[in-house]
Every structure is written in structure tokens, then in C-alpha cells.
TORPA-4810 file (N, C-alpha, C, O; in nm, 3 decimals):
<nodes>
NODE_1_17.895_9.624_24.084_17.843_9.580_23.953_17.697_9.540_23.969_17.664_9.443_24.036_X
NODE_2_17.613_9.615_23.908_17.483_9.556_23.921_17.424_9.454_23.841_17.489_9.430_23.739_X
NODE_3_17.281_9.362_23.863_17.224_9.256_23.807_17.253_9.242_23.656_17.292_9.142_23.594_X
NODE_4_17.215_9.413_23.597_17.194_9.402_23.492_17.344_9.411_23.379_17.378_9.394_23.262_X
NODE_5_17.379_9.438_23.473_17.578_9.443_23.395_17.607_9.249_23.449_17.673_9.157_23.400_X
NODE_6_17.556_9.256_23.517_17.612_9.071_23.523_17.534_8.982_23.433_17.599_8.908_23.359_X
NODE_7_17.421_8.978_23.430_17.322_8.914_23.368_17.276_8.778_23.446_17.204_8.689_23.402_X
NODE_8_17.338_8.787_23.572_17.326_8.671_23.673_17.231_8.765_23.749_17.242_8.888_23.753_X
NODE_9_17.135_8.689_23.811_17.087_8.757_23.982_17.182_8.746_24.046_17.281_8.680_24.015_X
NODE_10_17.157_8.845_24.204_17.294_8.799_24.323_17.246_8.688_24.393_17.131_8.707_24.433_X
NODE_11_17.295_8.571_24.423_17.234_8.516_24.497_17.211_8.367_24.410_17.159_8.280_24.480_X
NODE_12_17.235_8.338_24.306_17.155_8.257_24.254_17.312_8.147_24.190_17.296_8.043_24.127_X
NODE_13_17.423_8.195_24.220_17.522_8.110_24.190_17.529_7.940_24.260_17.602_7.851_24.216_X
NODE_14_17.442_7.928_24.367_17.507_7.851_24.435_17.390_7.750_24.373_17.383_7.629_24.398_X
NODE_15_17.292_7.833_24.280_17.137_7.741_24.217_17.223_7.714_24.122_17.221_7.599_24.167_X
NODE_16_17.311_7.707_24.020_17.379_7.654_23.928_17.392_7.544_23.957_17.425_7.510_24.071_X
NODE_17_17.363_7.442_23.838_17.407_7.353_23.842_17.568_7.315_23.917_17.609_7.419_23.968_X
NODE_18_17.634_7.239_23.930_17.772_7.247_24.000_17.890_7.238_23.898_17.998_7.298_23.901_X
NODE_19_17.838_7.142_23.800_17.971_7.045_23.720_17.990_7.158_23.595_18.098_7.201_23.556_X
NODE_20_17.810_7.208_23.526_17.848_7.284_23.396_17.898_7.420_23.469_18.010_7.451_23.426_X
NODE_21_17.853_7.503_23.556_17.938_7.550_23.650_18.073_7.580_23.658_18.111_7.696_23.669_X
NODE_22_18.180_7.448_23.652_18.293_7.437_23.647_18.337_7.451_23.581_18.441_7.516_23.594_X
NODE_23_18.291_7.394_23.425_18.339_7.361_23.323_18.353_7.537_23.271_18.424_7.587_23.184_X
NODE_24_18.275_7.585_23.344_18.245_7.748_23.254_18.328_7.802_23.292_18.408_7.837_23.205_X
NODE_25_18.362_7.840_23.432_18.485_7.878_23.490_18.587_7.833_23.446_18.682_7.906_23.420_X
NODE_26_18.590_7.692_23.426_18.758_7.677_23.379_18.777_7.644_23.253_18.862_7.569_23.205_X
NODE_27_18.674_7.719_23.188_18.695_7.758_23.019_18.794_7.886_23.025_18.868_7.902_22.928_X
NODE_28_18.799_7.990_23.146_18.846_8.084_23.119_18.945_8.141_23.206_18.971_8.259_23.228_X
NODE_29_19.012_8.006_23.263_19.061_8.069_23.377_19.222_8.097_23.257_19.219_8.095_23.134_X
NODE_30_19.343_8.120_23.345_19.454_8.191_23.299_19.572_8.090_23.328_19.664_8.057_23.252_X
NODE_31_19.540_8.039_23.489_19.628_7.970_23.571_19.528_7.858_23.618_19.408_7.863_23.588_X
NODE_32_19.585_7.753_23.696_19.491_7.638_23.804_19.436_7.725_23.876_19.491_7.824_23.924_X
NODE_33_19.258_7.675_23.895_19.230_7.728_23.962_19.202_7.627_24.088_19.179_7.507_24.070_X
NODE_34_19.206_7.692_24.225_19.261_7.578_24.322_19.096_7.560_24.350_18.998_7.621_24.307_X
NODE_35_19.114_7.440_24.449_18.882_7.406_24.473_18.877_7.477_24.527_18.790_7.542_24.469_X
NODE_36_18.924_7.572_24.667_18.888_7.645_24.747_18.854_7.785_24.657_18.745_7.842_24.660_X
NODE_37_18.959_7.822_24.584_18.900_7.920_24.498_18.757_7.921_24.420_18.681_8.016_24.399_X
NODE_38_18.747_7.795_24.386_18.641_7.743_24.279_18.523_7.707_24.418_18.401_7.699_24.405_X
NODE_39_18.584_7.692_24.519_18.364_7.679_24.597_18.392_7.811_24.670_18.331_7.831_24.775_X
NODE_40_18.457_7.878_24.636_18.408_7.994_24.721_18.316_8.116_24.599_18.230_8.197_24.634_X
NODE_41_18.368_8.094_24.452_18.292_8.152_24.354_18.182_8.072_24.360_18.079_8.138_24.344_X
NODE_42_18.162_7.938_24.379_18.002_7.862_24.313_17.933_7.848_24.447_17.824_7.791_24.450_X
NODE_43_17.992_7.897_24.565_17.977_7.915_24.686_17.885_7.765_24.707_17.765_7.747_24.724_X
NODE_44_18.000_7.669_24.697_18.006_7.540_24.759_18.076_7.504_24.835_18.176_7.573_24.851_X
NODE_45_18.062_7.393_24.911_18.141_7.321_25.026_18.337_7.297_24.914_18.352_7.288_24.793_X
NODE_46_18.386_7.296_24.965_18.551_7.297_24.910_18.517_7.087_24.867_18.562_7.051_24.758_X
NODE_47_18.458_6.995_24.939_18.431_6.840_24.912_18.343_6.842_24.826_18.359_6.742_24.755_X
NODE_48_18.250_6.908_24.789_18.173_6.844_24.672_18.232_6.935_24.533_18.220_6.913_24.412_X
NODE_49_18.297_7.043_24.607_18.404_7.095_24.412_18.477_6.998_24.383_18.486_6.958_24.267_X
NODE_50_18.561_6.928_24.511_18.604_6.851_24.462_18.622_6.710_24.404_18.709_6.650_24.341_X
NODE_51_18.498_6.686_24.454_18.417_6.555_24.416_18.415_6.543_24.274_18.448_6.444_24.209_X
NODE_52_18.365_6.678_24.224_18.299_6.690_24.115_18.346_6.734_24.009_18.289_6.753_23.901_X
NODE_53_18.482_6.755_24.049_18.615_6.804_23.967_18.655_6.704_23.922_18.669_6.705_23.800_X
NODE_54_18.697_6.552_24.011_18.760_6.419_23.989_18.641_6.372_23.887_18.662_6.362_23.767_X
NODE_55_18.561_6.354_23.924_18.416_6.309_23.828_18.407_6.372_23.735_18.333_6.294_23.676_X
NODE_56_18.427_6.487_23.638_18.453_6.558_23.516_18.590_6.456_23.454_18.593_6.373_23.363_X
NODE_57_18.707_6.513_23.559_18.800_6.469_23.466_18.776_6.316_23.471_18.824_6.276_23.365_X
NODE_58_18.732_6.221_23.533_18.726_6.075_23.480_18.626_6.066_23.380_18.656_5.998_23.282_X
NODE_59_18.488_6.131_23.383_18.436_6.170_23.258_18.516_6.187_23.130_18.505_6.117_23.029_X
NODE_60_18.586_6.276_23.146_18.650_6.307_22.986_18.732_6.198_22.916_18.734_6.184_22.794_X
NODE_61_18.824_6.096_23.036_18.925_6.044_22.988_18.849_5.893_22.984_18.905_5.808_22.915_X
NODE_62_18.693_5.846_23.070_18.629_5.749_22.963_18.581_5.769_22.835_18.586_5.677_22.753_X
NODE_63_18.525_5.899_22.803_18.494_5.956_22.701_18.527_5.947_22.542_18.460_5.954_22.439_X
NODE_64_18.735_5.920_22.593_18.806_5.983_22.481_18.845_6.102_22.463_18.941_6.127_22.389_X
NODE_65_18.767_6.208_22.536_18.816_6.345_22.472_18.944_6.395_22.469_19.037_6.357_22.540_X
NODE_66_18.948_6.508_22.358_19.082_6.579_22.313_19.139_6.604_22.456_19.244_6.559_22.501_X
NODE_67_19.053_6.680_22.514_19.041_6.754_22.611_19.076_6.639_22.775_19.035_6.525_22.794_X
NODE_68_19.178_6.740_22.881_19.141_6.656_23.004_19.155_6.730_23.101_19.221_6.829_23.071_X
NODE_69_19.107_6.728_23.261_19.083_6.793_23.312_19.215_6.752_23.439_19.216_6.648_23.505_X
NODE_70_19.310_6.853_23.449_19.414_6.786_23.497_19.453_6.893_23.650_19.462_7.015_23.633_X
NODE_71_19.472_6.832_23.791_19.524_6.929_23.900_19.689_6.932_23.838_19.749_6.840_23.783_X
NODE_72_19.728_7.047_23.862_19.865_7.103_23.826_19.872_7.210_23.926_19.767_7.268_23.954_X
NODE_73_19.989_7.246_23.987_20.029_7.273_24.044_19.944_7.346_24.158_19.957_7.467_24.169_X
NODE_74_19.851_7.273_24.248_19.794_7.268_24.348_19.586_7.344_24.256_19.487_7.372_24.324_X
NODE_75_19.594_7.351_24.125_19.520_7.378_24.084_19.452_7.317_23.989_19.512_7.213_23.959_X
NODE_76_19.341_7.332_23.917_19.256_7.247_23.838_19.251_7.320_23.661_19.196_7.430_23.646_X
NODE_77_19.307_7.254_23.555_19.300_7.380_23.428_19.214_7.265_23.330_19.155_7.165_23.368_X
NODE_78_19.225_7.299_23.241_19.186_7.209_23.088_19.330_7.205_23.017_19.396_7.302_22.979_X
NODE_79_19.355_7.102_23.010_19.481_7.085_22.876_19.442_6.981_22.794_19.397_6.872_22.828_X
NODE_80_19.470_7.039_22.636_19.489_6.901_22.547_19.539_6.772_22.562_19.643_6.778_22.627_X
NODE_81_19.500_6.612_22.520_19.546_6.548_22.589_19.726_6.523_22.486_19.743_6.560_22.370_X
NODE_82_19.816_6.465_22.561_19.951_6.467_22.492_19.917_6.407_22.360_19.960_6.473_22.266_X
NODE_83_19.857_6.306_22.332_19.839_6.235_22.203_19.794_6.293_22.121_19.780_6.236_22.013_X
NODE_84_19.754_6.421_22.133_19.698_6.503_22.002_19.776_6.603_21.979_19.742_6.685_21.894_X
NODE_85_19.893_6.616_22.047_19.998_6.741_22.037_20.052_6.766_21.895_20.086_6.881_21.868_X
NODE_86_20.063_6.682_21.812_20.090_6.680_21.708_19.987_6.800_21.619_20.026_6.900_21.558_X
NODE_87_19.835_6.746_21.637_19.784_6.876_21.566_19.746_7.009_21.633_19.689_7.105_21.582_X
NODE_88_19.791_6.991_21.762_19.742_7.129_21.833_19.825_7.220_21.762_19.792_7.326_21.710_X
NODE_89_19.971_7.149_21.766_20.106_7.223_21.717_20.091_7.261_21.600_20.130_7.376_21.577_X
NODE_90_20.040_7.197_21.508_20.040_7.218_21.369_19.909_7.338_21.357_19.941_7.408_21.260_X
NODE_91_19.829_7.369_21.392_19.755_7.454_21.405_19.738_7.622_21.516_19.677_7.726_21.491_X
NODE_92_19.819_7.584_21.633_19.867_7.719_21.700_20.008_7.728_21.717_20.043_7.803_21.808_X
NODE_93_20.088_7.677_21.661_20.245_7.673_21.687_20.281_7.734_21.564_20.324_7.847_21.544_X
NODE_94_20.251_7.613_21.461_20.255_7.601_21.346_20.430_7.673_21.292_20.453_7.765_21.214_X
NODE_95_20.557_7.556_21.396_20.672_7.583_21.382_20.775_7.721_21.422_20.897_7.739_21.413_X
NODE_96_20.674_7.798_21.464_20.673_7.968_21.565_20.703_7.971_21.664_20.740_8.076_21.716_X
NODE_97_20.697_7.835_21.742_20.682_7.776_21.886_20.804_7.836_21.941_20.891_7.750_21.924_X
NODE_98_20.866_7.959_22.008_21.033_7.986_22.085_21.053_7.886_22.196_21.006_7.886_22.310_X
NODE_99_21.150_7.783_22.126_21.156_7.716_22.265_21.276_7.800_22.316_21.332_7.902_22.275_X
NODE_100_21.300_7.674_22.480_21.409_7.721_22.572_21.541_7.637_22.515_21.538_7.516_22.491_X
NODE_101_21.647_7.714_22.499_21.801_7.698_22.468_21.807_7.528_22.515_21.743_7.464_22.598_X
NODE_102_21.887_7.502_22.446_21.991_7.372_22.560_22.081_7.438_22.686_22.123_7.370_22.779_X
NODE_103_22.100_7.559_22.674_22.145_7.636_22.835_22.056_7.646_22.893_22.046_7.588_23.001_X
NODE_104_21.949_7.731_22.837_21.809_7.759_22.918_21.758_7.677_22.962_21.692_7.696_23.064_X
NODE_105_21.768_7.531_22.895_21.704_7.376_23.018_21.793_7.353_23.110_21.764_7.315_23.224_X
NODE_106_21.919_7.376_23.066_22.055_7.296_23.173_22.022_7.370_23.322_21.996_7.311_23.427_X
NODE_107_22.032_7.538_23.297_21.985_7.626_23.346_21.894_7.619_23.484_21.929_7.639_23.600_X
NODE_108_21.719_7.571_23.408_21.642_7.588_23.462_21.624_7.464_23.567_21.561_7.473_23.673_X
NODE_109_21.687_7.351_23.522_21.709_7.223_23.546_21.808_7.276_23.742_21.784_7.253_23.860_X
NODE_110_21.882_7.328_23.687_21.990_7.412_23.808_21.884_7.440_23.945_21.893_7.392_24.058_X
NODE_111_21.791_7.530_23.895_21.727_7.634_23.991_21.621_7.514_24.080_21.570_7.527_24.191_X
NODE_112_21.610_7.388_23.973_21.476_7.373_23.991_21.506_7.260_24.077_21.408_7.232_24.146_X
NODE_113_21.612_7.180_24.099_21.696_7.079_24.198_21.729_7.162_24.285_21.659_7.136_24.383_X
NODE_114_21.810_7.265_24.311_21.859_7.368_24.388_21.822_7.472_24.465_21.911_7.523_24.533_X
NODE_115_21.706_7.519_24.472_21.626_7.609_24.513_21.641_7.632_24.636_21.674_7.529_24.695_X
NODE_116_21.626_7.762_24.732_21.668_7.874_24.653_21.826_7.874_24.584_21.894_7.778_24.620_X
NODE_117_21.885_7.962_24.497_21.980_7.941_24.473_22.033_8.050_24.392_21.983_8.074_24.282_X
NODE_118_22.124_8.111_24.437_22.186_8.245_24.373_22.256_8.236_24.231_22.274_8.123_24.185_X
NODE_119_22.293_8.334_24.165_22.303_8.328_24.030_22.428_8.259_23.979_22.448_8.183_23.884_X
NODE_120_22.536_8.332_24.109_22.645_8.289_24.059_22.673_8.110_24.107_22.747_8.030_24.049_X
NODE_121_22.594_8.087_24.221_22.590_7.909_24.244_22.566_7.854_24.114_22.636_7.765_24.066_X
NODE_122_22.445_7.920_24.041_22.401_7.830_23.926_22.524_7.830_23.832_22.543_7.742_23.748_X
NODE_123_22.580_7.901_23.846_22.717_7.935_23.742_22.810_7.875_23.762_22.866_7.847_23.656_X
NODE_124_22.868_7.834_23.859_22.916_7.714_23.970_22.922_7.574_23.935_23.012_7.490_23.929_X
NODE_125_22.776_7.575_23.910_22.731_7.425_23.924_22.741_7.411_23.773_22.773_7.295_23.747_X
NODE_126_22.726_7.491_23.656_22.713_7.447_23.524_22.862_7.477_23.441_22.899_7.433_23.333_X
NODE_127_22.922_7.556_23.524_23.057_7.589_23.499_23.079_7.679_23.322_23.142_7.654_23.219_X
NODE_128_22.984_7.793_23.368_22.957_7.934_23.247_22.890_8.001_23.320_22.840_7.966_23.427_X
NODE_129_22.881_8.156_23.239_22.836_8.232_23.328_22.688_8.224_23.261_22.652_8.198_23.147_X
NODE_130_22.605_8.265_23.402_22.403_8.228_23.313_22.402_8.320_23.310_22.384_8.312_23.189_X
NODE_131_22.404_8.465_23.334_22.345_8.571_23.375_22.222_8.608_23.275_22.121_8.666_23.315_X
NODE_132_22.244_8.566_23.135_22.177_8.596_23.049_22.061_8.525_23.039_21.945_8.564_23.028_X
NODE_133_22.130_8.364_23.049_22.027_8.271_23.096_21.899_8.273_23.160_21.784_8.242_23.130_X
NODE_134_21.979_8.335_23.290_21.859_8.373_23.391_21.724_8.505_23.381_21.615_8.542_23.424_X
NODE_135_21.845_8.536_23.284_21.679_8.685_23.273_21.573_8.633_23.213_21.453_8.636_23.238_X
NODE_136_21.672_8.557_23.083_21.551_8.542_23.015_21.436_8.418_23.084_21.316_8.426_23.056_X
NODE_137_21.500_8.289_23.191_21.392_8.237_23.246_21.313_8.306_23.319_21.197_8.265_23.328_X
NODE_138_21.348_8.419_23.384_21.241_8.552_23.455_21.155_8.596_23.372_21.034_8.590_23.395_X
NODE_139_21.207_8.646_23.265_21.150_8.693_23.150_21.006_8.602_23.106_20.905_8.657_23.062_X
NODE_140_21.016_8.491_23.123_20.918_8.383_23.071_20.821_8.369_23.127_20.712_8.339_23.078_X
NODE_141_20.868_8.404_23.334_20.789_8.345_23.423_20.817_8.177_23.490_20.750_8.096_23.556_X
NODE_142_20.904_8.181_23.453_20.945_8.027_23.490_21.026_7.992_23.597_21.013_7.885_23.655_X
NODE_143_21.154_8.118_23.646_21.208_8.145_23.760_21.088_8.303_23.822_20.997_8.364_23.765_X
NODE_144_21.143_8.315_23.941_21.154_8.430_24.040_21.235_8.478_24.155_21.286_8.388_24.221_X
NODE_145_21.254_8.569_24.183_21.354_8.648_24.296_21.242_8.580_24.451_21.123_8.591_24.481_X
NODE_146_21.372_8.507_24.517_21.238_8.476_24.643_21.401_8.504_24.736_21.495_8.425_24.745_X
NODE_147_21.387_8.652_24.797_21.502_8.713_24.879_21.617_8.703_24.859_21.661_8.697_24.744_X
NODE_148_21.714_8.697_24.999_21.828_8.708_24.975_21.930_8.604_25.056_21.898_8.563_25.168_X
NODE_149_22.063_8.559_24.987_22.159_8.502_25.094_22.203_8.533_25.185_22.314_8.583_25.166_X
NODE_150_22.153_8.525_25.351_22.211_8.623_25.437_22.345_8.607_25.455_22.386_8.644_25.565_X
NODE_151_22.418_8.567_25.386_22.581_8.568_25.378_22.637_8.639_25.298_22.735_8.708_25.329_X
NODE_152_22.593_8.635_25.197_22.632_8.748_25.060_22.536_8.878_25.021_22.566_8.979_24.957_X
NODE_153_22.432_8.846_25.070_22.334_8.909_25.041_22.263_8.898_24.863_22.182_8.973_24.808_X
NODE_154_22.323_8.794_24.817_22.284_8.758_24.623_22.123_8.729_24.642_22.078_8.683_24.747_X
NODE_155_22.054_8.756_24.544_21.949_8.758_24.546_21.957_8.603_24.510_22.049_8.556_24.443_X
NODE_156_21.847_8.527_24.563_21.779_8.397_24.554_21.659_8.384_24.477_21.566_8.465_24.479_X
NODE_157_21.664_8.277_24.407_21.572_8.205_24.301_21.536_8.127_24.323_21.600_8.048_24.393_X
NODE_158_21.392_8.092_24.270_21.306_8.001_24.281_21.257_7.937_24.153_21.317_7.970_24.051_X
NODE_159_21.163_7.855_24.142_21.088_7.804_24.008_20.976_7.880_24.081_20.975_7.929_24.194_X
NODE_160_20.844_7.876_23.949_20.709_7.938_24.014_20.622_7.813_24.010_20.651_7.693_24.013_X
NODE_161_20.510_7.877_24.002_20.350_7.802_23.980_20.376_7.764_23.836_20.349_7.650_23.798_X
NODE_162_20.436_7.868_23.738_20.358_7.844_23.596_20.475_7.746_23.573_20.460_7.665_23.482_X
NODE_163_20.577_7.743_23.635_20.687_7.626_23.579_20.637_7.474_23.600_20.663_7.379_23.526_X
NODE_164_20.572_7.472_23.697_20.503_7.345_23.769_20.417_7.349_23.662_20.439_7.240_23.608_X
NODE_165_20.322_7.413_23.586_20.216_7.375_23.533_20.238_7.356_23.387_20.157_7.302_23.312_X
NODE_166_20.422_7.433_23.332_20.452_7.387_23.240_20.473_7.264_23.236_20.446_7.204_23.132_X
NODE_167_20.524_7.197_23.341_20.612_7.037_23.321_20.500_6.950_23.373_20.525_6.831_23.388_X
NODE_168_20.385_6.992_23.400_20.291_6.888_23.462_20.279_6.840_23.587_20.224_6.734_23.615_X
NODE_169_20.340_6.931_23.683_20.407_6.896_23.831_20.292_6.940_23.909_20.251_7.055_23.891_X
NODE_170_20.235_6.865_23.993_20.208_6.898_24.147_20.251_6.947_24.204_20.178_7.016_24.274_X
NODE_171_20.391_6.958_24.227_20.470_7.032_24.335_20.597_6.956_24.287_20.607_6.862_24.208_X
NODE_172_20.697_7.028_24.362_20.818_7.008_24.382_20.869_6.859_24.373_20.954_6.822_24.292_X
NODE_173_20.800_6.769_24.475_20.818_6.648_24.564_20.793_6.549_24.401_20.808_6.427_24.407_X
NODE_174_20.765_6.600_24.295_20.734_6.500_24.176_20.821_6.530_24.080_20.795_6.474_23.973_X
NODE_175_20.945_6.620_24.080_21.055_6.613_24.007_21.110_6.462_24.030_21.096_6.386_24.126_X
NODE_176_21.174_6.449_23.916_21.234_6.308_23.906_21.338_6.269_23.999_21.346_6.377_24.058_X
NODE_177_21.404_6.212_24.043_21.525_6.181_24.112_21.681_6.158_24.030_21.716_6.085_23.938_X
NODE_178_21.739_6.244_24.102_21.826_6.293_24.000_21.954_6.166_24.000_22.052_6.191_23.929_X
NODE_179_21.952_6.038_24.074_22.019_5.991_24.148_22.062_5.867_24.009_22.179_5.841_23.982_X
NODE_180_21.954_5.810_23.943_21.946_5.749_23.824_21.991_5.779_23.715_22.022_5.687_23.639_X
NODE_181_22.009_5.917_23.673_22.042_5.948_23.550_22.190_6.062_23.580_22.234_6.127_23.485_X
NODE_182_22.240_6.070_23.691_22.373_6.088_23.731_22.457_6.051_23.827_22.508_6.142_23.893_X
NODE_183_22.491_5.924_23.856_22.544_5.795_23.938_22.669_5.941_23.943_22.661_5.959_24.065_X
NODE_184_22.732_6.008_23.915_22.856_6.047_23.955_22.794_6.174_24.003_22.875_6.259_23.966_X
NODE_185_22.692_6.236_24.068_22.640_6.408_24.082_22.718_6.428_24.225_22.770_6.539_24.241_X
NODE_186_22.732_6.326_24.339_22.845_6.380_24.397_22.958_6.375_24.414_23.004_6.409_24.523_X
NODE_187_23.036_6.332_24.317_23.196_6.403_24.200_23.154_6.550_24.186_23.198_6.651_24.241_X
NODE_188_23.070_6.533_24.110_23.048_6.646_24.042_22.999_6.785_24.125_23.033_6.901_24.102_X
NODE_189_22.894_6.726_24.247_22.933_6.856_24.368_23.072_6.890_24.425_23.119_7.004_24.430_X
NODE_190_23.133_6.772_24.469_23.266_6.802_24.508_23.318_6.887_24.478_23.365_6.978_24.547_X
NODE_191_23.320_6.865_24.318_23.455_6.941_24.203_23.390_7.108_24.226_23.463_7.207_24.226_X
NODE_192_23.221_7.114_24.246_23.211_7.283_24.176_23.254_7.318_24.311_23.335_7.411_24.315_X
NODE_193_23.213_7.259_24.442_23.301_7.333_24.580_23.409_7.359_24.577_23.428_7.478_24.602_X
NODE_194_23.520_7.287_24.551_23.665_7.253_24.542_23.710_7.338_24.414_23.781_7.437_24.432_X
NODE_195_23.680_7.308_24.315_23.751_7.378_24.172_23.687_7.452_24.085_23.721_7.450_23.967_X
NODE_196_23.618_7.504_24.113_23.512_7.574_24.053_23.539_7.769_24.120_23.559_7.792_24.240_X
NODE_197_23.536_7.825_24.069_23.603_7.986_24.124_23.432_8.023_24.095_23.349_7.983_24.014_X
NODE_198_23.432_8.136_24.225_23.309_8.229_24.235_23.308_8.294_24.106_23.405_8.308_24.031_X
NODE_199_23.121_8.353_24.080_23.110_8.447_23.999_23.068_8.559_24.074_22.976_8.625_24.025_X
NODE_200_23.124_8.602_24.203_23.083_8.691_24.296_23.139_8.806_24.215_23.214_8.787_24.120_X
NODE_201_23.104_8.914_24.251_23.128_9.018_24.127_23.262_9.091_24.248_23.375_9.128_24.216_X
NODE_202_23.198_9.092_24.394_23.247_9.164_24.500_23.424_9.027_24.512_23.529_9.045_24.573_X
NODE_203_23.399_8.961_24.464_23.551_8.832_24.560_23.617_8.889_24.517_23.583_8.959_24.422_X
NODE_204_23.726_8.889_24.556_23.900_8.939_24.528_23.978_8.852_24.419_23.994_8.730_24.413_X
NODE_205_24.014_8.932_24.351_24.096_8.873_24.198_24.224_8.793_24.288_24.279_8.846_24.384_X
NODE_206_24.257_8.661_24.236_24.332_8.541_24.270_24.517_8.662_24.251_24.525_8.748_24.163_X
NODE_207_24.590_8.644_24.315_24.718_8.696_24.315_24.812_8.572_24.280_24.922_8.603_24.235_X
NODE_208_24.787_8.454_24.291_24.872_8.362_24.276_24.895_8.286_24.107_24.921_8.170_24.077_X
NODE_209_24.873_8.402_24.025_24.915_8.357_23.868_24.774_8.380_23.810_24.673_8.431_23.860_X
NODE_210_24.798_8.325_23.689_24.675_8.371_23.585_24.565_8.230_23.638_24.595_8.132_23.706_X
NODE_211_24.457_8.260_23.588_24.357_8.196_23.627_24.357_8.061_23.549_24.396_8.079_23.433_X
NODE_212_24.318_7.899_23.585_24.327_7.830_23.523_24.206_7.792_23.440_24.204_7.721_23.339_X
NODE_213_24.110_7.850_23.499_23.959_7.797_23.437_23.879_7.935_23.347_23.833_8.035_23.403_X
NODE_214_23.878_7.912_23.214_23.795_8.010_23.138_23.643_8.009_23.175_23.566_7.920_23.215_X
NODE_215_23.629_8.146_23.147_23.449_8.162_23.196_23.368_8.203_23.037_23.388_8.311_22.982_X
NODE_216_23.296_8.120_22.993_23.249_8.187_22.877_23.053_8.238_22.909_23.001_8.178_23.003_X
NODE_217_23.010_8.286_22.872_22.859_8.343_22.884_22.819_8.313_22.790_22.891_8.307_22.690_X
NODE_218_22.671_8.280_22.789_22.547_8.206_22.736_22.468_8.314_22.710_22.448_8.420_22.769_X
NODE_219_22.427_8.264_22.607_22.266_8.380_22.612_22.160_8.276_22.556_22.042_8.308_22.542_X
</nodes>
């Protein structure tokens, strides 16, 4: 690409100012963009992007602004701040908004404590079949295929980046603790080991009478 298709000289990125710089870049980024990514474009040290990243976003939030400058999932974006959600919604939602099912949270909730974790486990653990469930969290970008069970060979699931950056997560290690808001979760492992029947497609149909537990599917 030459000078005149960029409208930059070569050479002259690292003469940019640093901070408006940033702000320009992450007017347009898609996803977080991580500092190392961000000083290797403004071809700065990886400590003063990030210096100067923390110093923006404390900027904005003495400021007041709508706007805040938030790390999410190991990356740096712009999001509205929560207290104005009301009119963001009313102006790009504007009631159109597709959310996710009450399966599709129970669901994603599954993958995202559980990880990796095969389809029919999740089916296991919620006691219905997801299958439908699950496409459509693929479908979204919110799960992914990360290999296989070397016992069964079922393909394994993950959460991604963009799920972290939906819920506001750093990482993994800042999901809540599940220990508070279900005092009985190991009953409730017990039972899906113990009484809970595979959704293995390959297991062998039970010979010892009709089945006691109905399977119904979600979409």
C-alpha cells in the first residue's frame, strides 16, 4: 500500500501523538484490542500503551462520560457506560434486541462452569436434550468446538473471547462462584452421575424394561 493510498507517511506512526492515537484505533476496532497489539501498530513500548490506556479510561470516568474505556477479555474496547443503557436501547435496540432463551442461559451457564464439555454431558447436567441449544450458542459465537473426548471421541466445547466480552469478564477466574447460589450443586452432581442416562447416540438401549426418565428437546 503506498503513502498516497494511506495518507500517513511510513514511518511517522510512532510521531503520533500516543493517547489520540488510541482513541482512533479503538474507535474502530471489532473485538479488545490487546496493548501488545496496540504498541506494536503505534510502534510503542507494550508500558507506556499501557500506561496510557489506564489514564484515558480514568479520564473518562472523572469526566462523566457516556462512554468508558474498559480491558475485557485480555483486551481494551469502548463500551457505553451501564447507566445509560436505557437510551442506548431505546435508540439501537429499540425492542428488536433477540435475546438468549431461558434454555439458552441455563445452557450456556453449563459450558461456561464446565469447560471443556461434550454435548451430551451438558444434557446430563440440565436433564433435556440441548442439541438445538447448542447450535444456536455456536451460531452467536458464544460457544466453540475446542477437540475431542479421548474416551468417546464427542466433540468438546468451550466459551470464547466474545462471551467474556459479552458478560464483562477478564477471564474465566471472574465467573461468580457457584457455591452461594447452589448450597445443594453436589446432590445435584451426584444425581446426573448416578440417575441421569447418556445422550450418547452410540450407548446401548437399556434391556431391563421401559425407560424411567423422559427426554424432551429445547430449541
Amino acid at each position: 500500500m503506498s503513502e498516497e493510498t494511506t495518507g500517513t507517511p511510513a514511518g511517522l506512526v510512532a510521531d503520533l501523538g500516543l493517547r489520540p492515537a488510541l482513541e482512533a484505533v479503538l474507535m474502530v476496532v471489532d473485538e479488545p484490542a490487546t496493548e501488545e497489539h496496540l504498541a506494536k501498530i503505534l510502534e510503542r513500548p507494550r508500558r507506556q500503551v499501557a500506561d496510557a490506556l489506564r489514564e484515558l479510561a480514568d479520564e473518562y470516568t472523572a469526566q462523566g462520560r457516556g462512554f468508558e474505556l474498559r480491558l475485557v477479555a485480555g483486551g481494551w474496547r469502548f463500551y457505553t457506560r451501564p447507566e445509560y443503557a436505557a437510551a442506548v436501547e431505546r435508540f439501537v435496540l429499540d425492542g428488536q434486541q433477540a435475546r438468549l432463551t431461558q434454555a439458552a442461559l441455563e445452557t450456556l451457564a453449563v459450558v461456561a462452569y464446565r469447560q471443556p464439555v461434550s454435548r451430551s454431558r451438558v444434557s446430563a447436567v440440565r436433564g433435556v436434550n440441548c442439541d438445538g441449544v447448542m447450535r444456536t450458542l455456536l451460531q452467536r459465537g458464544l460457544i466453540e468446538e475446542a477437540g475431542t473426548e479421548p474416551e468417546t471421541g464427542a466433540i468438546l466445547y468451550t466459551t470464547t473471547n466474545y462471551f467474556l466480552e459479552r458478560m464483562g469478564l477478564r477471564g474465566l477466574d471472574e465467573l461468580p462462584e457457584l457455591a452461594p447460589f447452589l448450597p445443594e450443586a453436589e446432590a445435584i452432581e451426584a444425581e446426573t452421575q448416578e440417575g441421569v442416562p447418556s445422550f450418547d447416540p452410540d450407548a446401548p438401549e437399556p434391556d431391563d424394561g421401559p425407560p424411567t426418565n423422559t427426554t424432551t428437546t429445547e430449541f
